[in-house]
N, C-alpha and C positions, 0 to 999 in steps of 0.2 A: 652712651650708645652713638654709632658713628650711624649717619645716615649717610645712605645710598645715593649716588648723583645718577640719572636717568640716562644714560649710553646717547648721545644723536645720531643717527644713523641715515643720513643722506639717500633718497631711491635711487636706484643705477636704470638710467633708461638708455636707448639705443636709436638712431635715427640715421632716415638715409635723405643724404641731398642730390638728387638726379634732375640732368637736365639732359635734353635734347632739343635739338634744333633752336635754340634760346628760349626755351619751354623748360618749367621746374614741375616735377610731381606730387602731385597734394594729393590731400583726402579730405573729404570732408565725414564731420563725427559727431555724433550726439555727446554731451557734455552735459554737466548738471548747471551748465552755462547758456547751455542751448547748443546751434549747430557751429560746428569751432571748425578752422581748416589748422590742417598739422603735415607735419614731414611724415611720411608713413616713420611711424616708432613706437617705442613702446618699451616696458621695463625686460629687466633683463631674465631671465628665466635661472634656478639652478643647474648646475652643471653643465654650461654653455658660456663658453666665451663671448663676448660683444660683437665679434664678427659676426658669430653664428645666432647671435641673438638680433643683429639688424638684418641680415636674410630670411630668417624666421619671421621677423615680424612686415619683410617689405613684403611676402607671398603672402601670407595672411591679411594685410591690408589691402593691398592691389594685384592680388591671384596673378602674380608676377615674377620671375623668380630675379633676382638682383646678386650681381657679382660686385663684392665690392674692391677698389683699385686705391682709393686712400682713406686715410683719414684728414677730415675736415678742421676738427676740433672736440674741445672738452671742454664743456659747459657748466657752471654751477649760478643755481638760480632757486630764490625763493616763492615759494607760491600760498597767497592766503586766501583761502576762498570767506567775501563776506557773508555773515550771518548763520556760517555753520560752525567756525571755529577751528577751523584748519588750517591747519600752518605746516608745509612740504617742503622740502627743501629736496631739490632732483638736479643730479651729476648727472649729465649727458653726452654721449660719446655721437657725433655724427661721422657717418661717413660719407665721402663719394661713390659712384659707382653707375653701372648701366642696369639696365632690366630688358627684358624680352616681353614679348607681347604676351598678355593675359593667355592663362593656361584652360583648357577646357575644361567644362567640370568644376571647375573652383568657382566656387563663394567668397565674397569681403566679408572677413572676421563682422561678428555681433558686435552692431554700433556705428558701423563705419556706413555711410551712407552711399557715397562713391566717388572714384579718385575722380581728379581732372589736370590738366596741365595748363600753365598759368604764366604769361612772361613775368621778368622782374619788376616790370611796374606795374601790373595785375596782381603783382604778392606785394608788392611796397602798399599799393590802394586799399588792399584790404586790412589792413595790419589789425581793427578791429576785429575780425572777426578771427584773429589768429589764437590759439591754442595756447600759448605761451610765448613771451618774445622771442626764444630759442629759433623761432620758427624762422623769422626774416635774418637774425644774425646769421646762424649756420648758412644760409644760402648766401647773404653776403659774403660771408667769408670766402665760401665758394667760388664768387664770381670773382672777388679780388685775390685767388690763384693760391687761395692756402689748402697745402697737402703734406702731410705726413704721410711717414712708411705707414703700412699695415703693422709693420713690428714693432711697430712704438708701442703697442700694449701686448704685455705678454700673459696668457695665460698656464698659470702653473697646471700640473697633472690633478695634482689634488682638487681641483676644482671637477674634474670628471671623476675621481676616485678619492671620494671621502675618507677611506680607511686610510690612504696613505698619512693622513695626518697625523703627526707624535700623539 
């Protein structure tokens, strides 16, 4: 009998690196780590491209709406949390891009405590309390001028219409 090998299937999350005036946008978040700061991001949703999956999650973290203008990077990073037995492995796609001032009416998604804006050496100081090292690379990269098209990742049809698949 041939036995089965277990698929690894890496989580696709989504992340945006915004800066203004030499200021980057954080969030601060509840974690089973305690209070973590992170890029507003988050996993990718079905039938949504990663564009539309890091404007989705930059409105919902910072009730902000975010156009995004490049891509930053693609990320791949292990994460084991001790004493629970978890082992994640998360591909992340960051972008760059602007946002517009908080939307009225909107709430920061469940969890998220509240954004703040943080210079580069305010996010280098805290590296502790970072979310994942994703967090300071992607802006690194940022500030040291890396951008891709938008169109470096393409999303097929099939990912919004399932049936088109054979």
């Amino acid at each position: 009998m041939k036995v089965m090998k277990k698929r690894w299937k890496p989580n696709v999350t989504v992340a945006a690196v915004i800066e203004k005036d030499g200021r980057f946008l954080l969030i601060e978040e509840h974690t089973p780590e305690g209070l973590r700061l992170n890029n507003p991001a988050g996993h990718l949703d079905p039938a949504e491209s990663p564009q539309e999956g890091a404007v989705r999650e930059v409105l919902e973290e910072t009730t902000r709406e975010f156009t995004p203008l490049a891509v930053v990077g693609i990320y791949l990073g292990r994460f084991q949390r001790p004493g629970r037995g978890e082992d994640v492995t998360y591909l992340r796609i960051a972008y760059s891009g602007t946002v517009g001032e908080p939307l009225p009416g909107r709430t920061l998604d469940h969890g998220i405590v509240r954004t703040l804006w943080m210079t580069l050496d305010e996010v280098r100081a805290s590296v502790a309390r970072h979310r994942s090292t994703m967090v300071l690379r992607s802006i690194e990269d940022h500030v040291a001028g890396k951008r891709y098209p938008l169109t470096l990742i393409t999303t097929e049809a099939s990912v919004y219409m399932p049936d088109l698949v054979p």
